[in-house]
TORKOL-4160 file (C-alpha; in steps of 0.2 Angstrom, whole numbers, padded with zeros to 4 digits, m for minus):
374
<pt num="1" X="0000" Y="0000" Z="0000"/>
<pt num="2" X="0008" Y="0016" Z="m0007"/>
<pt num="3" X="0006" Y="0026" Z="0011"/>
<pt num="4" X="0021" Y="0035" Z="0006"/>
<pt num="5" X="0016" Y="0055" Z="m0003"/>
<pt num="6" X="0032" Y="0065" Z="m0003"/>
<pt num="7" X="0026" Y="0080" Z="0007"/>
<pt num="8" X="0033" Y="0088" Z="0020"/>
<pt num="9" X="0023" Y="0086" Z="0037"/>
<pt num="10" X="0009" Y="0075" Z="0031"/>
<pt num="11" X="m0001" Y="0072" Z="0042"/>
<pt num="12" X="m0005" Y="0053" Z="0047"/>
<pt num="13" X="m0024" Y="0047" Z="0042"/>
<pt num="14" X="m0036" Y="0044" Z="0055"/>
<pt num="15" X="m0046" Y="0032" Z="0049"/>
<pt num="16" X="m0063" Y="0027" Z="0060"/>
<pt num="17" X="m0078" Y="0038" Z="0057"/>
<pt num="18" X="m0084" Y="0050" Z="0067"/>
<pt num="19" X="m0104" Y="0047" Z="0070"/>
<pt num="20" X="m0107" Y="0066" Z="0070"/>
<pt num="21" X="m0093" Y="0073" Z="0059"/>
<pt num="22" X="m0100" Y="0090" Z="0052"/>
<pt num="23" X="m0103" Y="0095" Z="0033"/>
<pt num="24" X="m0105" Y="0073" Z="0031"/>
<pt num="25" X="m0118" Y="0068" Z="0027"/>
<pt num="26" X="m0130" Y="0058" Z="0039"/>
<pt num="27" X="m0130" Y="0042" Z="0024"/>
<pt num="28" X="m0112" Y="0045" Z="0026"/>
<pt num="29" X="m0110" Y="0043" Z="0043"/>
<pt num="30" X="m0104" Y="0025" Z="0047"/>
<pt num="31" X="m0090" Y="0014" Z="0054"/>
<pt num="32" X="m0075" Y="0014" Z="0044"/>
<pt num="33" X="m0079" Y="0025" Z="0032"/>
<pt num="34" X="m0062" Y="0032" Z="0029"/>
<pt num="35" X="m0064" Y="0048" Z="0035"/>
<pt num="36" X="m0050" Y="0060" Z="0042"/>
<pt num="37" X="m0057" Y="0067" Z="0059"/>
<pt num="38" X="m0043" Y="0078" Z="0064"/>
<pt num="39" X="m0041" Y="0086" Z="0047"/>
<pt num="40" X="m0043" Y="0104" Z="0049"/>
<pt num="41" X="m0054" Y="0116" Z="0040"/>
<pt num="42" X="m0045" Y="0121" Z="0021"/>
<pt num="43" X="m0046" Y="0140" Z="0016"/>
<pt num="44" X="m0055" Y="0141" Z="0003"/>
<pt num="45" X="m0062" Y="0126" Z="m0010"/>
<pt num="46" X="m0045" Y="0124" Z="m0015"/>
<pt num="47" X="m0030" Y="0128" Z="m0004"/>
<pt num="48" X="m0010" Y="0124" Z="m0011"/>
<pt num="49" X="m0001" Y="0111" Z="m0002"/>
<pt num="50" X="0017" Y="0118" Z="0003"/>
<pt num="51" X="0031" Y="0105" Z="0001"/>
<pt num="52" X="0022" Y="0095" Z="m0009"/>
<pt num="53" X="0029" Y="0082" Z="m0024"/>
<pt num="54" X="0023" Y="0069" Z="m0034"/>
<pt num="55" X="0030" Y="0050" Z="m0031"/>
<pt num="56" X="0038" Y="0042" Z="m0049"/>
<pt num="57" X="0028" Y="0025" Z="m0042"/>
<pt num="58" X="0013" Y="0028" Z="m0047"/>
<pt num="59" X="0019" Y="0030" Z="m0068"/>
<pt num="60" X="0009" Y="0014" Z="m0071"/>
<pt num="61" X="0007" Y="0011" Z="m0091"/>
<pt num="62" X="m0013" Y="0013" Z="m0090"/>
<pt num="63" X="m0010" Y="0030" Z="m0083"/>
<pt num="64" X="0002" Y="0034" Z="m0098"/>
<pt num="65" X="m0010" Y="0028" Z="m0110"/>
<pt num="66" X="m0026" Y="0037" Z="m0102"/>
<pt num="67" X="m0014" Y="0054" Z="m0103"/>
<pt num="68" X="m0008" Y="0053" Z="m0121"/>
<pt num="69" X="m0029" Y="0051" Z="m0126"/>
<pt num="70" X="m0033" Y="0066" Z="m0111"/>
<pt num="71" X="m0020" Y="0076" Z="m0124"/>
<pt num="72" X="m0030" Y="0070" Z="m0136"/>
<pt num="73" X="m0044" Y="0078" Z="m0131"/>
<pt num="74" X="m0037" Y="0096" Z="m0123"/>
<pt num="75" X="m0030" Y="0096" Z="m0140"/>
<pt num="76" X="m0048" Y="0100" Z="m0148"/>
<pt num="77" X="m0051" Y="0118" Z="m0153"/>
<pt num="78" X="m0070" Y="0114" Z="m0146"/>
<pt num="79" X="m0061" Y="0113" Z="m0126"/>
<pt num="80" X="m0065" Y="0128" Z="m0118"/>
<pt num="81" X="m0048" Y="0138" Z="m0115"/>
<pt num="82" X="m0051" Y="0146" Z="m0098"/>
<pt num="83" X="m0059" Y="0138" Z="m0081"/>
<pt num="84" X="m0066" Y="0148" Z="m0068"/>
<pt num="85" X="m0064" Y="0136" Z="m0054"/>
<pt num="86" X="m0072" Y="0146" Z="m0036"/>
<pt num="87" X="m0057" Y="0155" Z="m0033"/>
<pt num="88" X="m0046" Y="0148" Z="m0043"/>
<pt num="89" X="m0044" Y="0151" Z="m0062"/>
<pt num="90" X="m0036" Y="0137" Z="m0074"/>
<pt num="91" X="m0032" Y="0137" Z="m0093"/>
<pt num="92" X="m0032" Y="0124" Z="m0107"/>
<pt num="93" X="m0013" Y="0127" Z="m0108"/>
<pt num="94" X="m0008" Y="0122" Z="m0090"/>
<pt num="95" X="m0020" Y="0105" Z="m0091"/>
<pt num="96" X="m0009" Y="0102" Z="m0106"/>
<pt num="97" X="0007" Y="0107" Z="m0099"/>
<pt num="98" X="0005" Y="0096" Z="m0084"/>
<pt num="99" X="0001" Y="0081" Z="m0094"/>
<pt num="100" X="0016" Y="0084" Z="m0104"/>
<pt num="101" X="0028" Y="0086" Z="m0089"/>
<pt num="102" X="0020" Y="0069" Z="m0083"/>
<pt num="103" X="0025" Y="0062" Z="m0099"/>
<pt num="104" X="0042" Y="0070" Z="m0098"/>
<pt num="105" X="0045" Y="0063" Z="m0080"/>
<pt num="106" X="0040" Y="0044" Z="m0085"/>
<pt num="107" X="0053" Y="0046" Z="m0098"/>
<pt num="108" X="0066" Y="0050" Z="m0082"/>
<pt num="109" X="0058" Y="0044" Z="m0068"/>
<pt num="110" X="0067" Y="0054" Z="m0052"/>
<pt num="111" X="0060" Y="0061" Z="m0038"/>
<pt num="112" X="0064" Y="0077" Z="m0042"/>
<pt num="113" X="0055" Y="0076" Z="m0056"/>
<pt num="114" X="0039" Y="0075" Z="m0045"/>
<pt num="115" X="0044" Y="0094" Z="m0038"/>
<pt num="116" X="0038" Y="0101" Z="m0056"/>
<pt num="117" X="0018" Y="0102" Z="m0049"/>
<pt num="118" X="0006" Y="0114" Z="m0038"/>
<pt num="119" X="m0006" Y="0104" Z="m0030"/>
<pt num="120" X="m0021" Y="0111" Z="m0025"/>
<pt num="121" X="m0032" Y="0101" Z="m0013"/>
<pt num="122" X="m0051" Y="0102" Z="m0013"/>
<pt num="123" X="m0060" Y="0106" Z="0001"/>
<pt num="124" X="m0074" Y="0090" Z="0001"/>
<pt num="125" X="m0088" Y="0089" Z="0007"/>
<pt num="126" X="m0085" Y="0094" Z="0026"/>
<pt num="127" X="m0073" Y="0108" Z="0020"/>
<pt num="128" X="m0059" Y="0099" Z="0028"/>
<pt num="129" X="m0053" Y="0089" Z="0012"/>
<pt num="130" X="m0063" Y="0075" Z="0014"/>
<pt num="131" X="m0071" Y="0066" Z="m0004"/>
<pt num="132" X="m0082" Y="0053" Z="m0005"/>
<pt num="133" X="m0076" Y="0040" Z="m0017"/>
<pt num="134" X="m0089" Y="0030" Z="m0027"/>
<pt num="135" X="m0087" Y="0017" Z="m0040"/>
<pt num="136" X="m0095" Y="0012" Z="m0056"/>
<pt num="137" X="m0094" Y="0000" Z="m0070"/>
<pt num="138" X="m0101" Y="m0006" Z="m0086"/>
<pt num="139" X="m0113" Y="m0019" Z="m0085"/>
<pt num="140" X="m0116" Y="m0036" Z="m0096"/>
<pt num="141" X="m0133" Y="m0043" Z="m0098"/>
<pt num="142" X="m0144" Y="m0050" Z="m0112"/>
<pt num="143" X="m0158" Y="m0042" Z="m0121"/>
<pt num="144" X="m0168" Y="m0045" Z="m0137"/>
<pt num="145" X="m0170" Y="m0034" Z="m0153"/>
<pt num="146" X="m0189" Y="m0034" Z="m0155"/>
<pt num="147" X="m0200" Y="m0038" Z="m0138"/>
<pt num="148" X="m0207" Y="m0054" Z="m0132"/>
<pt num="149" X="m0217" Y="m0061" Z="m0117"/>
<pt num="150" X="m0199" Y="m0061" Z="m0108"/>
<pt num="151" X="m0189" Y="m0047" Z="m0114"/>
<pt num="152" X="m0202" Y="m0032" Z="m0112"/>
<pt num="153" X="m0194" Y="m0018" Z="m0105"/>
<pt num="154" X="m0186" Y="m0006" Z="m0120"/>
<pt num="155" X="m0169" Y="0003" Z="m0117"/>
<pt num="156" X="m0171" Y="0020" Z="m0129"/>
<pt num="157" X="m0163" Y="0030" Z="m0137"/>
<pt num="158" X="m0167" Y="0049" Z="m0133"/>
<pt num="159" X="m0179" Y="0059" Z="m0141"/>
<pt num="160" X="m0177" Y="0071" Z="m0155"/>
<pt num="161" X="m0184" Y="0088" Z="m0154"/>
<pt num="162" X="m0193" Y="0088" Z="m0137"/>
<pt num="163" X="m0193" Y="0104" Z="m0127"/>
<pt num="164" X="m0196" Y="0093" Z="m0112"/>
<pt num="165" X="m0193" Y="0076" Z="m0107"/>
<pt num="166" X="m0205" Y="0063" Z="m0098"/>
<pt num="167" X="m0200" Y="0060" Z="m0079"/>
<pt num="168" X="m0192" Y="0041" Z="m0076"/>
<pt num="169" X="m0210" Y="0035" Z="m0070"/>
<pt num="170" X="m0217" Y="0043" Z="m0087"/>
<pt num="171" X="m0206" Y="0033" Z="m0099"/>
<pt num="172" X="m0203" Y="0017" Z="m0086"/>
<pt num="173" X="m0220" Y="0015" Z="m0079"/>
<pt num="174" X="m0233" Y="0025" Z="m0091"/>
<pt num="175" X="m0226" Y="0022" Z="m0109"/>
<pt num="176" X="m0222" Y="0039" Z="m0113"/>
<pt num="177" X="m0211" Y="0035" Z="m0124"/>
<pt num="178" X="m0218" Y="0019" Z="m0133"/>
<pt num="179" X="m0222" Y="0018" Z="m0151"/>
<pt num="180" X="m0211" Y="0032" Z="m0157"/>
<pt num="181" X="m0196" Y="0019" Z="m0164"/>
<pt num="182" X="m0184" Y="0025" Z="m0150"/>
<pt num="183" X="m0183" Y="0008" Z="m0144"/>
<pt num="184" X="m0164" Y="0001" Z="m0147"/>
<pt num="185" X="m0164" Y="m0016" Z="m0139"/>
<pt num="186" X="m0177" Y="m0026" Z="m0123"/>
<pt num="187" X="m0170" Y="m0032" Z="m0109"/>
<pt num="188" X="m0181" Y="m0042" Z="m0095"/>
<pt num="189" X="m0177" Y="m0030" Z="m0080"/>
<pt num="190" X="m0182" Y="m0012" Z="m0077"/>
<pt num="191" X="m0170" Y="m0016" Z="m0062"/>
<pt num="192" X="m0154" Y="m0020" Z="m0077"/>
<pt num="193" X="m0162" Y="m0006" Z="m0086"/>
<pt num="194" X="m0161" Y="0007" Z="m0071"/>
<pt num="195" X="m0144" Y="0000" Z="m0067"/>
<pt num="196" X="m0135" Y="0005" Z="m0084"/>
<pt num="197" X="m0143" Y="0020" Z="m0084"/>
<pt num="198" X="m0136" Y="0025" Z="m0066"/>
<pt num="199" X="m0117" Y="0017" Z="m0074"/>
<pt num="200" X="m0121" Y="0028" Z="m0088"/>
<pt num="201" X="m0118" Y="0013" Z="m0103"/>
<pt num="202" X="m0117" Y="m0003" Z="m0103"/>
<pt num="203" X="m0113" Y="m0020" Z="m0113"/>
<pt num="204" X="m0128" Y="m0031" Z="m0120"/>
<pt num="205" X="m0128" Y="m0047" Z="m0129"/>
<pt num="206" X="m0141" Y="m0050" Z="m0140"/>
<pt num="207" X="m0152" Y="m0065" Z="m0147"/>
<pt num="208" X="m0139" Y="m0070" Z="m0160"/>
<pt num="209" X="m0122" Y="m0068" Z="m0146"/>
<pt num="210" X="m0116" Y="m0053" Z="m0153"/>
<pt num="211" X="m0111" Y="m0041" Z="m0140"/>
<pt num="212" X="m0116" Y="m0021" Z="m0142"/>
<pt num="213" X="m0108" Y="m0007" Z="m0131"/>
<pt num="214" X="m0122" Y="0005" Z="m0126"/>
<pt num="215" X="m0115" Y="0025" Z="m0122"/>
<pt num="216" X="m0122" Y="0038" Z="m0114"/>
<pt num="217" X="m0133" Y="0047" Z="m0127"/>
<pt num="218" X="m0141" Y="0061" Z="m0114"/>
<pt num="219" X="m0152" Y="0062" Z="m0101"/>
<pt num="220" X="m0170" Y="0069" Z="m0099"/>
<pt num="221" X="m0166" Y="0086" Z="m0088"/>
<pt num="222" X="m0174" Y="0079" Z="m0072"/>
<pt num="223" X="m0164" Y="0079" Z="m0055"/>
<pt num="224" X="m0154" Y="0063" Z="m0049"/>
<pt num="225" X="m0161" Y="0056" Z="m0032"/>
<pt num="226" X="m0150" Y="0040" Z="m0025"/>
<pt num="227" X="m0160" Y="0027" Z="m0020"/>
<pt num="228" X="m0149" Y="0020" Z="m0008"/>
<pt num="229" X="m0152" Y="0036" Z="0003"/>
<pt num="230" X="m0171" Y="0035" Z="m0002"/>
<pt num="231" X="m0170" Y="0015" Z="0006"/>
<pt num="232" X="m0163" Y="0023" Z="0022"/>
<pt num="233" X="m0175" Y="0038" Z="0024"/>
<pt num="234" X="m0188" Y="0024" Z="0023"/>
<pt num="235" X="m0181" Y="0012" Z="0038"/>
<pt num="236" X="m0178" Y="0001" Z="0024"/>
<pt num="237" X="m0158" Y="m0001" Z="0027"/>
<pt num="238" X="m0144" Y="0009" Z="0037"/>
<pt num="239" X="m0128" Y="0018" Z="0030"/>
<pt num="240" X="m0120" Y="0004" Z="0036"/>
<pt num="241" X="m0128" Y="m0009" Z="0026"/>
<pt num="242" X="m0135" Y="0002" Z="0010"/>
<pt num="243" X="m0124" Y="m0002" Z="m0003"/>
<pt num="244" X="m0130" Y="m0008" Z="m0025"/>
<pt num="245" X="m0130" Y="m0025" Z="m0020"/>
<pt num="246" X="m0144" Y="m0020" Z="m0007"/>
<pt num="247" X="m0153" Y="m0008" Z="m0017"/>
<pt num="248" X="m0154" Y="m0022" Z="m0030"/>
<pt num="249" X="m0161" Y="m0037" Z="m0016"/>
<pt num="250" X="m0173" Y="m0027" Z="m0011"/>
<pt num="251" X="m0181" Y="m0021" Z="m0030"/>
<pt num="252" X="m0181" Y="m0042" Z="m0032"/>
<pt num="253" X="m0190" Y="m0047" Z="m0016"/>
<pt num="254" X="m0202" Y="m0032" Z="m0017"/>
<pt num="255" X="m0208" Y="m0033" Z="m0036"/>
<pt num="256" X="m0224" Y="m0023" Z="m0031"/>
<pt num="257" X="m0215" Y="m0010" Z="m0026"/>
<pt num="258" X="m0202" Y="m0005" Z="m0040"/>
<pt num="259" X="m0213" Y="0006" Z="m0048"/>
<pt num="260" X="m0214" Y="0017" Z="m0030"/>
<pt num="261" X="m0195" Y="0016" Z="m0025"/>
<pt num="262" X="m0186" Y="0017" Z="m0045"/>
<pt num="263" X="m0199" Y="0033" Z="m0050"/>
<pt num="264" X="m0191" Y="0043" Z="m0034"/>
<pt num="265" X="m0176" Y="0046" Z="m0045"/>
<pt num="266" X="m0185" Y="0056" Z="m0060"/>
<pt num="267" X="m0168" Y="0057" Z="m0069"/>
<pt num="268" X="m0166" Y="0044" Z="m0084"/>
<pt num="269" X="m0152" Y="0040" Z="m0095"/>
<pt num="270" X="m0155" Y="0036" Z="m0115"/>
<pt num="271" X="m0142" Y="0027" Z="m0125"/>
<pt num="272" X="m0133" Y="0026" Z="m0141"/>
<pt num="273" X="m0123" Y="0015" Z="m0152"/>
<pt num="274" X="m0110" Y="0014" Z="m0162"/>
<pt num="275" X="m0092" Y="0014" Z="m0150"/>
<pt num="276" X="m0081" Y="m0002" Z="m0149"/>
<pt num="277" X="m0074" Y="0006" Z="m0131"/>
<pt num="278" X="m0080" Y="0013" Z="m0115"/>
<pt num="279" X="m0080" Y="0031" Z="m0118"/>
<pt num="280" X="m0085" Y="0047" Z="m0105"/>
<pt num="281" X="m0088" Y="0064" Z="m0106"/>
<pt num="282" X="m0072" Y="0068" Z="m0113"/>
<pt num="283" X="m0074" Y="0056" Z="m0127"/>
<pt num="284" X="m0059" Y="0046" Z="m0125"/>
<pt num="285" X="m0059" Y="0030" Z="m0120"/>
<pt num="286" X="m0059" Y="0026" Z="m0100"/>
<pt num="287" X="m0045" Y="0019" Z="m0091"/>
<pt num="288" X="m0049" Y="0005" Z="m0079"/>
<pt num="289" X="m0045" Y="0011" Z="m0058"/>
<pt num="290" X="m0037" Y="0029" Z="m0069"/>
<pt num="291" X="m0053" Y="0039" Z="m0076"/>
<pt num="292" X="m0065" Y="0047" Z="m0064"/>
<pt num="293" X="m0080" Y="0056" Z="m0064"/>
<pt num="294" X="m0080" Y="0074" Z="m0057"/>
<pt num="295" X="m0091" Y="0089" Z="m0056"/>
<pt num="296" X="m0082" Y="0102" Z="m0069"/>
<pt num="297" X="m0086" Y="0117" Z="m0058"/>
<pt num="298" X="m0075" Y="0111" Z="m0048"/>
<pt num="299" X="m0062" Y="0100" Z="m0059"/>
<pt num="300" X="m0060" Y="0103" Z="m0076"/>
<pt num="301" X="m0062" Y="0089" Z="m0088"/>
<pt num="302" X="m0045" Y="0084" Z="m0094"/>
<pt num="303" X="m0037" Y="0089" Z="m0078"/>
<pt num="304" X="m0025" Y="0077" Z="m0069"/>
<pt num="305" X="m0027" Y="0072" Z="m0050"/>
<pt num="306" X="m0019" Y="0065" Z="m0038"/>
<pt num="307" X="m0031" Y="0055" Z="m0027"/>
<pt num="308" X="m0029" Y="0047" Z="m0009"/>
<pt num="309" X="m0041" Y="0032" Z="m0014"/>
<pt num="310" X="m0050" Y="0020" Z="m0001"/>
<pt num="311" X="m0044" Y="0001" Z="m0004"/>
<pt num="312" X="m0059" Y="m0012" Z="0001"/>
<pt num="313" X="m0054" Y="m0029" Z="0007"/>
<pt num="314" X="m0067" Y="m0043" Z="m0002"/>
<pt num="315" X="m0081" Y="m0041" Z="0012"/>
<pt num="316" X="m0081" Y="m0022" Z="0007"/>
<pt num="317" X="m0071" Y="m0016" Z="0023"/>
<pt num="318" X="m0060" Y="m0002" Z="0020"/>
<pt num="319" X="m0041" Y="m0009" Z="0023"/>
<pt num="320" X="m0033" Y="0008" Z="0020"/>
<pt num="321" X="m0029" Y="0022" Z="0006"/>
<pt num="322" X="m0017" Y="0021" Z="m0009"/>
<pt num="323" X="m0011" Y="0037" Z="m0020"/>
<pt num="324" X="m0014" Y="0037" Z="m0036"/>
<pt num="325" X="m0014" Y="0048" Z="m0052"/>
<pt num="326" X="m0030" Y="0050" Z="m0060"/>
<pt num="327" X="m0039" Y="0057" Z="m0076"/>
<pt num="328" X="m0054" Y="0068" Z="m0077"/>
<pt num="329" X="m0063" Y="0060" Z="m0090"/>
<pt num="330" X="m0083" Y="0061" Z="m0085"/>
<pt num="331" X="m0094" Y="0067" Z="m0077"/>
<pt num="332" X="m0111" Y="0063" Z="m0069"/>
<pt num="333" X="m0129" Y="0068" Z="m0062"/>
<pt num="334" X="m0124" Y="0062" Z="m0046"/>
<pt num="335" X="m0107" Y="0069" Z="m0047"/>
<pt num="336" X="m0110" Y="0085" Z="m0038"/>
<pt num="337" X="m0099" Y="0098" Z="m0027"/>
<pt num="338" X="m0081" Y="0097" Z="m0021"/>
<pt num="339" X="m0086" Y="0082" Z="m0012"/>
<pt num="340" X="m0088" Y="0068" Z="m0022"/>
<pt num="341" X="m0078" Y="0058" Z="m0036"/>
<pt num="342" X="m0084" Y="0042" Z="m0045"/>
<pt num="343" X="m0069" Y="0030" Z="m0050"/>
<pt num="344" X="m0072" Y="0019" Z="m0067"/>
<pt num="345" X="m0070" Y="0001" Z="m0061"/>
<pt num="346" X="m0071" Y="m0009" Z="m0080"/>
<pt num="347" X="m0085" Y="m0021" Z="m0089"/>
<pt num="348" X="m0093" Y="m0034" Z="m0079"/>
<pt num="349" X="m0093" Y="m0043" Z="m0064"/>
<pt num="350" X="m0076" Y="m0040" Z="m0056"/>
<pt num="351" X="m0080" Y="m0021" Z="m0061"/>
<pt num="352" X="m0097" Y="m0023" Z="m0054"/>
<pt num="353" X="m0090" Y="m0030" Z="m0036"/>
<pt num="354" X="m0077" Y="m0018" Z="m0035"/>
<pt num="355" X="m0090" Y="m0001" Z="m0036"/>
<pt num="356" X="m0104" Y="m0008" Z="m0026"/>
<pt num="357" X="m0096" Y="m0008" Z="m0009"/>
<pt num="358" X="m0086" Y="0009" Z="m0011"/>
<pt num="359" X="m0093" Y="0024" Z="m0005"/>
<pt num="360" X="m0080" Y="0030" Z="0007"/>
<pt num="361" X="m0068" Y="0044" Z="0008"/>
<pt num="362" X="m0050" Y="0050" Z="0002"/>
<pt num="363" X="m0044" Y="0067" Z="m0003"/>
<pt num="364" X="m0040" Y="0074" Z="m0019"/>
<pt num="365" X="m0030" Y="0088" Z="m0026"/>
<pt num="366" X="m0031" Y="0095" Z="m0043"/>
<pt num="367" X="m0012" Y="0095" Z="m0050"/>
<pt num="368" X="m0006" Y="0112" Z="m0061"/>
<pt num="369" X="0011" Y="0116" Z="m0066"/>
<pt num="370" X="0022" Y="0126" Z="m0055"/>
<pt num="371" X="0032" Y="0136" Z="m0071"/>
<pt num="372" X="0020" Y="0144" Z="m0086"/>
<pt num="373" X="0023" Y="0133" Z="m0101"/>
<pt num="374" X="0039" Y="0139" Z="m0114"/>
């Protein structure tokens, strides 16, 4: 476990949760949740860390390969050329330079090398630099290409032309949608269907074996409610035991109930085809464990960050925190605020075990360039 950031006077991590730690949220609050309790207000939503360096261990060749395609896509004429961040403005150019001083450095790996950065850490969501980390994944699950008895439910593509879309319960539950050839594929759960939509694309194999990547192809405008903190307003679970796993176990054993639970969360996702890969909002392909979903008012897509990241033994307990450098390549309806960051985990089931338990917290800081480019 790579414990050791090159910073002057960091400060050890204090692991256990604090039942009534302020700015967290109350689904938040439970054992082991990773939070630092003795972490001390920031100034500001971002404040510079004095001292601070980066370590040449975590150069892994996916990282590399994630930076040459986030290049690729700062290198657009379309990406904006100025960020103002809440108190702290960014340029096109310094995301670029800083990916290119990376590159540089894995070329010569040396810890002075490291020393070329500013890193800025974000404020959280208590204010004392503490981000939750979520996972999510790309699911794999069968459908059909016209409906039957079985395969009933349609995943869509979105609708041309509309001023305003149908609510969740509109298009899920009332057939809003229905009979306007939107429909790409049927699957035989609203549950796999919700699922996707929440990962936003997914994997489905059809009738004939052949394999489709569904991508985000835009949302309906309504506002994202999590279900697992609708479950524990409603008795249902506690923040200890909510996690996908259980959100999903209780859709299956209360069948009549779906249409009440899955309609709280208006917000519905509609798909497109075409991709061979994974892709996010930058539209490059995602690294496995290196691309994350952030809120762009507060990190800039095609920024790099260096994350303290929660590592989750097999029964989902938090074992520790490992550094690593990561790649703001999406975003998300969830993904809101300084305080939360969603990790892409891969396609299938590995993927799928390693985002449902992780909803604990690390620190980020968004890393810039000490020197203007030449």
């Amino acid at each position: 476990m790579k414990q050791h950031l090159l910073w002057l006077g960091v400060a050890s991590l204090i692991l256990s949760a604090c039942s009534q730690t302020q700015g967290i949220h109350h689904s938040n609050q439970f054992v082991n949740n990773g939070l630092d309790k003795n972490a001390k207000p920031l100034d500001g939503t971002y404040q510079l860390q004095q001292g601070a360096a980066l370590n040449p261990e975590w150069l892994t060749p996916q990282l590399l390969t994630g930076l040459e395609q986030q290049l690729q896509y700062l290198n657009k004429k379309s990406v904006a050329s100025e960020y103002a961040l809440p108190g702290l403005n960014v340029s096109k150019t310094q995301l670029q330079h800083s990916i290119r001083l990376v590159q540089q450095w894995a070329e010569s790996p040396s810890a002075e090398g490291g020393q070329a950065f500013q890193l800025y850490q974000l404020a959280g969501e208590d204010g004392k630099g503490n981000v939750q980390f979520t996972g999510y994944y790309v699911p794999v699950f069968k459908v059909r290409s016209a409906p039957d008895a079985e395969y009933k439910y349609p995943i869509y593509r979105k609708p041309a032309g509309m001023t305003s879309y149908p609510s969740r319960e509109q298009i899920d539950f009332e057939q809003a949608l229905a009979g306007q050839g939107l429909e790409l594929f049927y699957s035989k759960s609203l549950v796999d269907n919700f699922f996707m939509q929440v990962q936003g694309s997914g994997v489905v194999e059809d009738e004939y074996g052949q394999q489709h990547l569904l991508s985000y192809g835009g949302g309906n405008g309504h506002s994202y409610r999590s279900l697992g903190k609708v479950l524990i307003e409603m008795g249902e679970y506690t923040a200890q035991t909510i996690s996908a796993s259980a959100i999903k176990e209780w859709l299956a054993k209360n069948p009549h109930r779906q249409r009440e639970l899955m309609s709280q969360n208006p917000s519905y996702t509609f798909f497109s085809l075409g991709l061979s890969q994974p892709v996010g909002a930058a539209n490059v392909p995602l690294t496995p464990l290196h691309s994350v979903a952030v809120d762009p008012a507060f990190i800039p897509l095609g920024a790099v960050v260096l994350a303290q990241v929660p590592l989750l033994d097999a029964q989902g307990e938090l074992t520790g925190h490992e550094f690593r450098l990561m790649l703001a390549q999406d975003k998300g309806a969830a993904i809101k605020t300084p305080g939360r960051i969603d990790v892409y985990q891969g396609i299938g089931e590995q993927a799928q075990e390693r985002s449902d338990s992780l909803r604990h917290y690390g620190k980020i800081w968004l890393i810039l360039p000490k020197a203007a480019p030449h």
